[in-house]
PDB file of N, CA, C and O in Angstrom:
ATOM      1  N   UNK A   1     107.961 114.177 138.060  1.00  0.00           N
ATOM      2  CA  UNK A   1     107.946 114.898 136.806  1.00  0.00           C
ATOM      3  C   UNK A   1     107.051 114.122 135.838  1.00  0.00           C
ATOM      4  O   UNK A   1     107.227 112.916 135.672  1.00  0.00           O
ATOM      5  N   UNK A   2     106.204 114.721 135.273  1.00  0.00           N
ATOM      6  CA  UNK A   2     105.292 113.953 134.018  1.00  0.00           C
ATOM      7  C   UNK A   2     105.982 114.080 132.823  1.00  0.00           C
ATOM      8  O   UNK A   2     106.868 114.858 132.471  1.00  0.00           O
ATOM      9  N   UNK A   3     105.451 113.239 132.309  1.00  0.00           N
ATOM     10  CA  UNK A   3     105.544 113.032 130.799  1.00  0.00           C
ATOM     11  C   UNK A   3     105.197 113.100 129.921  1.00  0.00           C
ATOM     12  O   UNK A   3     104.099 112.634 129.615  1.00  0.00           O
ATOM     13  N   UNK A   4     105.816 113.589 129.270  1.00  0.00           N
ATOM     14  CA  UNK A   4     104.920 114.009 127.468  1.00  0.00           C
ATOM     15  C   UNK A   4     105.337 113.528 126.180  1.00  0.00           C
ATOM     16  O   UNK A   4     106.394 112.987 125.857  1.00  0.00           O
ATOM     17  N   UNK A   5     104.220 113.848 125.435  1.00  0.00           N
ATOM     18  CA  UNK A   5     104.704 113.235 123.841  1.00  0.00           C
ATOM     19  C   UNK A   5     105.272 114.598 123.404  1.00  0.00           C
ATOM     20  O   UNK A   5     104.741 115.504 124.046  1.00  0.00           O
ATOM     21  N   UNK A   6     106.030 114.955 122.663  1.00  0.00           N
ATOM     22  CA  UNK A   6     106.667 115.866 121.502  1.00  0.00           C
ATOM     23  C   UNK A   6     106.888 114.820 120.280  1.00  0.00           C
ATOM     24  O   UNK A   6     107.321 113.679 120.118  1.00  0.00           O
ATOM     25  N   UNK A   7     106.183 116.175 119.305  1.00  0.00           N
ATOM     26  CA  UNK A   7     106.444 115.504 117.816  1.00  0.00           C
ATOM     27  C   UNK A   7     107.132 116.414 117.051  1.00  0.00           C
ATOM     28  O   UNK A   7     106.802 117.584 116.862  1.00  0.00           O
ATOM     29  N   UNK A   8     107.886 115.972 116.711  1.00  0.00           N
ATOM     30  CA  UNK A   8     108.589 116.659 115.597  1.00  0.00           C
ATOM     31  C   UNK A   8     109.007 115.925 114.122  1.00  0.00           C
ATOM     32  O   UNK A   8     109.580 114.838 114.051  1.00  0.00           O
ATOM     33  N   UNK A   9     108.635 116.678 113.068  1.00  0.00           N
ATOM     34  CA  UNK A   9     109.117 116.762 111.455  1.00  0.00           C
ATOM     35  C   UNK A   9     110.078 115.980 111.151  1.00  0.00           C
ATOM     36  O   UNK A   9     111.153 116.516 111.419  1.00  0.00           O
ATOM     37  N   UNK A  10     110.233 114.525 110.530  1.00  0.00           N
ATOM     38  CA  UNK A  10     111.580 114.503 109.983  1.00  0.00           C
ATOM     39  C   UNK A  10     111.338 114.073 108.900  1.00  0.00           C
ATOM     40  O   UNK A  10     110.302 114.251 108.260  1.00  0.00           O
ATOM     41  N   UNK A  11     112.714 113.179 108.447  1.00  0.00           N
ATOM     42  CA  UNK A  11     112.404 112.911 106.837  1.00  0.00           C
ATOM     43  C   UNK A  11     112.992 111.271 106.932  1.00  0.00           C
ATOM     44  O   UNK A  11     113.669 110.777 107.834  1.00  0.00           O
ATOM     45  N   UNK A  12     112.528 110.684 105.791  1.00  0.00           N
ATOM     46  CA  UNK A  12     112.953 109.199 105.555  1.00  0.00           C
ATOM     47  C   UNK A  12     113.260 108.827 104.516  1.00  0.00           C
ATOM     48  O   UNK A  12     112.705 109.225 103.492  1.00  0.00           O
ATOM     49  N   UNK A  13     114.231 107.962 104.529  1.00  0.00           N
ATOM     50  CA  UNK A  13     114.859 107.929 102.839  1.00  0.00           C
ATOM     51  C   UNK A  13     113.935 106.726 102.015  1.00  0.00           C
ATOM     52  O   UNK A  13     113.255 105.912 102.640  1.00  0.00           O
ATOM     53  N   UNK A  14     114.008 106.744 100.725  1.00  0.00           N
ATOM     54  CA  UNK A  14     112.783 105.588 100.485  1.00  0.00           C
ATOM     55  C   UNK A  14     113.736 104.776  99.910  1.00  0.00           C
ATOM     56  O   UNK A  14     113.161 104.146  99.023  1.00  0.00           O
ATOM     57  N   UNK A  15     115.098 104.418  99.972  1.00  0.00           N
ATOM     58  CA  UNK A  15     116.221 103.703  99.830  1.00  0.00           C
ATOM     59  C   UNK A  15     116.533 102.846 100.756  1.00  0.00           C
ATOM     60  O   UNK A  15     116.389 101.625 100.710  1.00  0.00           O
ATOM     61  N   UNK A  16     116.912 103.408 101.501  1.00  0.00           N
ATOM     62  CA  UNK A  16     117.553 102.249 102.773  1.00  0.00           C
ATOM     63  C   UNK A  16     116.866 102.443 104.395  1.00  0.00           C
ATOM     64  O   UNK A  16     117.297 102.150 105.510  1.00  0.00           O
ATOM     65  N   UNK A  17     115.371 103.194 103.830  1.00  0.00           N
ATOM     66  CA  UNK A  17     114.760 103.449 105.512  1.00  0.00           C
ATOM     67  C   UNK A  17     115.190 104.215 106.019  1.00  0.00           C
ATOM     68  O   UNK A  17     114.369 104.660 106.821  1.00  0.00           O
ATOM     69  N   UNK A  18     116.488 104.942 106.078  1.00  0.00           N
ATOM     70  CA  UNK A  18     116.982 105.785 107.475  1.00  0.00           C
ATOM     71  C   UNK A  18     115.825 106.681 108.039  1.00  0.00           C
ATOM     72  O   UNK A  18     114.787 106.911 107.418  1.00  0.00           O
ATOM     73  N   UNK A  19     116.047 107.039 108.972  1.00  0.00           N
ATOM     74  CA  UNK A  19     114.802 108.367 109.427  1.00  0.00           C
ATOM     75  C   UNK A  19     116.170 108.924 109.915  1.00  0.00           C
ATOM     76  O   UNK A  19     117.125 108.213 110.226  1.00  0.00           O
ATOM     77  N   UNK A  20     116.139 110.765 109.953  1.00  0.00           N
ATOM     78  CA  UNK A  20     116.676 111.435 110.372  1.00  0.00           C
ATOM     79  C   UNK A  20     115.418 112.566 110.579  1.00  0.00           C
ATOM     80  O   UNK A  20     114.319 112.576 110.026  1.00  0.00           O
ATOM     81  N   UNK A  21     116.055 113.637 111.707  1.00  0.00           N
ATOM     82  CA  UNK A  21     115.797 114.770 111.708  1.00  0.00           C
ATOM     83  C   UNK A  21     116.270 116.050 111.389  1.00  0.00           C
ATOM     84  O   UNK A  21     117.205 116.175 112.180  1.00  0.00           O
ATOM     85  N   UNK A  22     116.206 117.160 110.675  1.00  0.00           N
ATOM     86  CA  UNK A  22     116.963 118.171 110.293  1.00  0.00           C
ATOM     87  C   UNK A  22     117.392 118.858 111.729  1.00  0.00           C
ATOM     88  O   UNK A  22     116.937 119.104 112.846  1.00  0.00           O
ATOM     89  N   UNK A  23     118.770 119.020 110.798  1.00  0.00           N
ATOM     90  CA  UNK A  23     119.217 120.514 111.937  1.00  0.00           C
ATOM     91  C   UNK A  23     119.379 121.815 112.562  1.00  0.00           C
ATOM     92  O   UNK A  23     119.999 122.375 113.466  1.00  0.00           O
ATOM     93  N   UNK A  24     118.082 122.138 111.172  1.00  0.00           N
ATOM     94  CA  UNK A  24     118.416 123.694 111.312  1.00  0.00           C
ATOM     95  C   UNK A  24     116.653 123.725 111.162  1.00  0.00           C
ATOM     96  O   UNK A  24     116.079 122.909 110.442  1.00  0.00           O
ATOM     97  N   UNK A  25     116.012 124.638 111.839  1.00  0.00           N
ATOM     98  CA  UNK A  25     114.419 124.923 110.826  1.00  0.00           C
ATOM     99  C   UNK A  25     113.989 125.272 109.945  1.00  0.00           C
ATOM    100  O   UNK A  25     112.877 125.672 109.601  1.00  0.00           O
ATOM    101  N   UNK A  26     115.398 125.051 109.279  1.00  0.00           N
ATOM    102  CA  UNK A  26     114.683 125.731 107.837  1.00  0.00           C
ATOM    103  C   UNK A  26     113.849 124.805 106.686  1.00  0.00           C
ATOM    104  O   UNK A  26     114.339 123.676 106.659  1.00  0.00           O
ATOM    105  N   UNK A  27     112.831 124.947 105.814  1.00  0.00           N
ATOM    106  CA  UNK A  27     112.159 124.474 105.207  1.00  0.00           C
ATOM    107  C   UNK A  27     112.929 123.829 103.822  1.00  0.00           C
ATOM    108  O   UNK A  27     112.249 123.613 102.818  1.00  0.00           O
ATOM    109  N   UNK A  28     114.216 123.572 103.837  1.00  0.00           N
ATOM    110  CA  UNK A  28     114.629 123.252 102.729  1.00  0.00           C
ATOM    111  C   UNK A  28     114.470 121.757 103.301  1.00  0.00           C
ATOM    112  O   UNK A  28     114.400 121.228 104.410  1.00  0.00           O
ATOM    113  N   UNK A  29     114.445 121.265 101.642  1.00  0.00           N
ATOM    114  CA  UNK A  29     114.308 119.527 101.466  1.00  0.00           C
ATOM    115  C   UNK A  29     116.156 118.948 101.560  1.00  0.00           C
ATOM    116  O   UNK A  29     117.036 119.587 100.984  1.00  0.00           O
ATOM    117  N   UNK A  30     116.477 117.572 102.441  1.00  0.00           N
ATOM    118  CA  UNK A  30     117.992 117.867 102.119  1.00  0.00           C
ATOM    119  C   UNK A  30     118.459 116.872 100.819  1.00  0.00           C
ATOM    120  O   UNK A  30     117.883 115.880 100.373  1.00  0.00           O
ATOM    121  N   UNK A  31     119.932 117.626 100.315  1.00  0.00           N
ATOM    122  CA  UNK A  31     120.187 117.037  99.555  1.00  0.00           C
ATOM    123  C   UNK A  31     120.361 115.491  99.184  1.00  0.00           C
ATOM    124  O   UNK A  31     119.936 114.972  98.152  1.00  0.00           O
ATOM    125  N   UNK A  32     121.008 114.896 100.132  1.00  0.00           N
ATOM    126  CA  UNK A  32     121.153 113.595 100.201  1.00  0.00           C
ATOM    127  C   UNK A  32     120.840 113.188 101.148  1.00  0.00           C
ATOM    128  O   UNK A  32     120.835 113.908 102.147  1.00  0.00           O
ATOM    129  N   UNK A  33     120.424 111.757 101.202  1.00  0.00           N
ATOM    130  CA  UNK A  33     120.340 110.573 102.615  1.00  0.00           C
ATOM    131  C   UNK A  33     121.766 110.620 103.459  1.00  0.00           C
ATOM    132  O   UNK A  33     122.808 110.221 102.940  1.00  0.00           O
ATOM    133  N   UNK A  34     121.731 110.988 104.405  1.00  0.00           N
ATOM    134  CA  UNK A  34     122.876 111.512 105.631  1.00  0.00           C
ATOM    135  C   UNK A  34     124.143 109.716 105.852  1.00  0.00           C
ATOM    136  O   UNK A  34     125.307 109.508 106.196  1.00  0.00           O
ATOM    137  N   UNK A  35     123.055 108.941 105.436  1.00  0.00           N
ATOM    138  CA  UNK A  35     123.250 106.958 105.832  1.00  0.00           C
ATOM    139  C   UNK A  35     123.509 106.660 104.187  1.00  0.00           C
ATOM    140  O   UNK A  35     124.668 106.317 103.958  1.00  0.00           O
ATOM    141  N   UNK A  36     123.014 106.701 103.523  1.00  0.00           N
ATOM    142  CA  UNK A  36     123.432 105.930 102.407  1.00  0.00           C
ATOM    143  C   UNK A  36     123.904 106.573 101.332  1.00  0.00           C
ATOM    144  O   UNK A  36     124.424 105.880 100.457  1.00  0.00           O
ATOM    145  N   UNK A  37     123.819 108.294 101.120  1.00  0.00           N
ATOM    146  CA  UNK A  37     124.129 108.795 100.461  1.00  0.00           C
ATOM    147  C   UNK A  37     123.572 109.302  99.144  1.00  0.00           C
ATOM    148  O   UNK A  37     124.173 110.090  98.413  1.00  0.00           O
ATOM    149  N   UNK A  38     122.327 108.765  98.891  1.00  0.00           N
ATOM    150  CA  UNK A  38     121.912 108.986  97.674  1.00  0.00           C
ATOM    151  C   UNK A  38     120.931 110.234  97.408  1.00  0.00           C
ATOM    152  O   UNK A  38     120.145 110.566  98.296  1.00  0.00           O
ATOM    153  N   UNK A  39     120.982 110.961  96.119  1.00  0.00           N
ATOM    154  CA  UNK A  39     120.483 112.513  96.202  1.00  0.00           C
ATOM    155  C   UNK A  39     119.042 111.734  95.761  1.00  0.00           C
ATOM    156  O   UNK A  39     118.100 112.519  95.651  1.00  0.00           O
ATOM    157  N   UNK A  40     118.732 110.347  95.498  1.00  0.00           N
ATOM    158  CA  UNK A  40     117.781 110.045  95.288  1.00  0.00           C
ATOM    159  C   UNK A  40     116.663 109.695  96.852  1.00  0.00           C
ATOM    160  O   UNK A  40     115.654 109.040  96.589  1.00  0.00           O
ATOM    161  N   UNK A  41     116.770 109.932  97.708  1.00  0.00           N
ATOM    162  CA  UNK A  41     116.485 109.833  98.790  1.00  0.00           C
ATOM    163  C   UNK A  41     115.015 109.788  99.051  1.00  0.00           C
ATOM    164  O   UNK A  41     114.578 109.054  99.937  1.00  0.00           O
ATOM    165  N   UNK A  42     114.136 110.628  98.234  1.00  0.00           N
ATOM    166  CA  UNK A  42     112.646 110.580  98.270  1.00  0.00           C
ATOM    167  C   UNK A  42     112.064 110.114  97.007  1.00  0.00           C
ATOM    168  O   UNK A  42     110.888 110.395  96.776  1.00  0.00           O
ATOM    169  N   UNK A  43     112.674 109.507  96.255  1.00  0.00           N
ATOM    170  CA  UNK A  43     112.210 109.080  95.209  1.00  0.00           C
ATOM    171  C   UNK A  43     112.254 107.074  95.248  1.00  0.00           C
ATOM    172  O   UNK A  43     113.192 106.374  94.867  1.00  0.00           O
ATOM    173  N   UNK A  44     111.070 106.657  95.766  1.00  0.00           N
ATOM    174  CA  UNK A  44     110.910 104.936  95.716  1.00  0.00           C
ATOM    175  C   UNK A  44     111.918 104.279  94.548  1.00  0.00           C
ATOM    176  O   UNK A  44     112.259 104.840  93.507  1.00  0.00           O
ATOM    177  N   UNK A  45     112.257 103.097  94.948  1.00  0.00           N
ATOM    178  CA  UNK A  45     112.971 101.925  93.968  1.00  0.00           C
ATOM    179  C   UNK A  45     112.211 101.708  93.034  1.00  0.00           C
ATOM    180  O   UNK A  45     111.018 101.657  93.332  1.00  0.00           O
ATOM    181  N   UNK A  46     112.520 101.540  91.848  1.00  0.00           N
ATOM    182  CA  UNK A  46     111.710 101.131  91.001  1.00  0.00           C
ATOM    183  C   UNK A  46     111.960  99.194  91.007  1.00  0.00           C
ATOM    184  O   UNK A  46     113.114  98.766  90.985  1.00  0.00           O
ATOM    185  N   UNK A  47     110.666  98.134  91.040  1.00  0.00           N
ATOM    186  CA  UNK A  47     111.056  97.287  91.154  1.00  0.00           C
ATOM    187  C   UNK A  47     111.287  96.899  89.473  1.00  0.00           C
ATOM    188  O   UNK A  47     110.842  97.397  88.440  1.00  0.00           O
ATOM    189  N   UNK A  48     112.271  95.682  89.776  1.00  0.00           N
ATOM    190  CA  UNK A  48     112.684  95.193  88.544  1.00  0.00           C
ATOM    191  C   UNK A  48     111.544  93.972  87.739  1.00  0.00           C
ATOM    192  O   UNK A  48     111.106  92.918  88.201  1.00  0.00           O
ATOM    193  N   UNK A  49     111.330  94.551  86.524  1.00  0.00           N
ATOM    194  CA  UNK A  49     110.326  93.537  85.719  1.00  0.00           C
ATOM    195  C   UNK A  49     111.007  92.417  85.094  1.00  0.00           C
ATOM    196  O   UNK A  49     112.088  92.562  84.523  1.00  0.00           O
ATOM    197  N   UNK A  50     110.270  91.057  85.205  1.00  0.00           N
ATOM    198  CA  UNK A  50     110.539  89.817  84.400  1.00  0.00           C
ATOM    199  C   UNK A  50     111.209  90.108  83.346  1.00  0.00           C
ATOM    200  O   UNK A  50     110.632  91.106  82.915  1.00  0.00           O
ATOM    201  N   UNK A  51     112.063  89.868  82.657  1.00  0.00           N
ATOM    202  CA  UNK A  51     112.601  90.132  81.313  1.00  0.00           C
ATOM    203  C   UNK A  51     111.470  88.559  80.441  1.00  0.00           C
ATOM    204  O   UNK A  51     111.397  87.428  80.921  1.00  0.00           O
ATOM    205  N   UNK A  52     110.874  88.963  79.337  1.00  0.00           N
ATOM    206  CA  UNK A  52     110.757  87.696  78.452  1.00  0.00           C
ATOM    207  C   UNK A  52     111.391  87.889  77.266  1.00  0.00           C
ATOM    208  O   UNK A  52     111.856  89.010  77.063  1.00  0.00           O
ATOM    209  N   UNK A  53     111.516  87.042  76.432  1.00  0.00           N
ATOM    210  CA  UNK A  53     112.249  86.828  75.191  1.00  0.00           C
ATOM    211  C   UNK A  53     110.837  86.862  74.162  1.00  0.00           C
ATOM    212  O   UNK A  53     109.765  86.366  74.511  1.00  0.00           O
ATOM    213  N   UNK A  54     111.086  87.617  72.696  1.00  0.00           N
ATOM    214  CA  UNK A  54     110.266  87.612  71.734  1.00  0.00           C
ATOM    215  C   UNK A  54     110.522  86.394  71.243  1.00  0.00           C
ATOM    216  O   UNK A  54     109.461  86.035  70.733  1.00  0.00           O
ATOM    217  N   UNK A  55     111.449  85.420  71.083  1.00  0.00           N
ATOM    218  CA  UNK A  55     111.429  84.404  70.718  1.00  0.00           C
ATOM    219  C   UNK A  55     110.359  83.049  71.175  1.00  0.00           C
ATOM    220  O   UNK A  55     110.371  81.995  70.541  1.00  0.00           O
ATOM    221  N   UNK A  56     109.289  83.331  72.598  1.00  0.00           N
ATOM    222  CA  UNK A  56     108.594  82.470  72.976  1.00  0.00           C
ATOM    223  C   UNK A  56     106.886  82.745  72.077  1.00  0.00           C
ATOM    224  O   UNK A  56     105.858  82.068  72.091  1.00  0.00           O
ATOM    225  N   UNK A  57     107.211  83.933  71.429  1.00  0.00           N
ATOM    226  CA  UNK A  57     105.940  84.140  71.279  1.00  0.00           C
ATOM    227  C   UNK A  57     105.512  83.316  69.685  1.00  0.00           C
ATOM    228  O   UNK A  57     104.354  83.343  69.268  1.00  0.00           O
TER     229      UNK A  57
END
């Protein structure tokens, strides 16, 4: 028997990495990360900036 590549569509959370694949074909985006839970799921971390004090200036 040979072998083949198949590709298929999924999605990745920009939180905690998970990759999943949907279960149904439908074109909806899903609500939450299936692993970590968050409805923020395609939206990157924002990284955290240095705090300085006005007092150095």
């Amino acid at each position: 028997m040979g072998r083949i590549k198949i590709v298929v569509d999924g999605y990745k959370c920009e939180r905690c990495t998970h990759e999943w694949m949907p279960r149904s074909k439908k074109k909806l985006n899903p609500i939450i990360c299936p692993s970590c839970k968050s409805p923020y799921w395609d939206i990157p971390k924002k990284k955290k900036r240095k705090m300085t004090s006005k007092a150095e200036k």
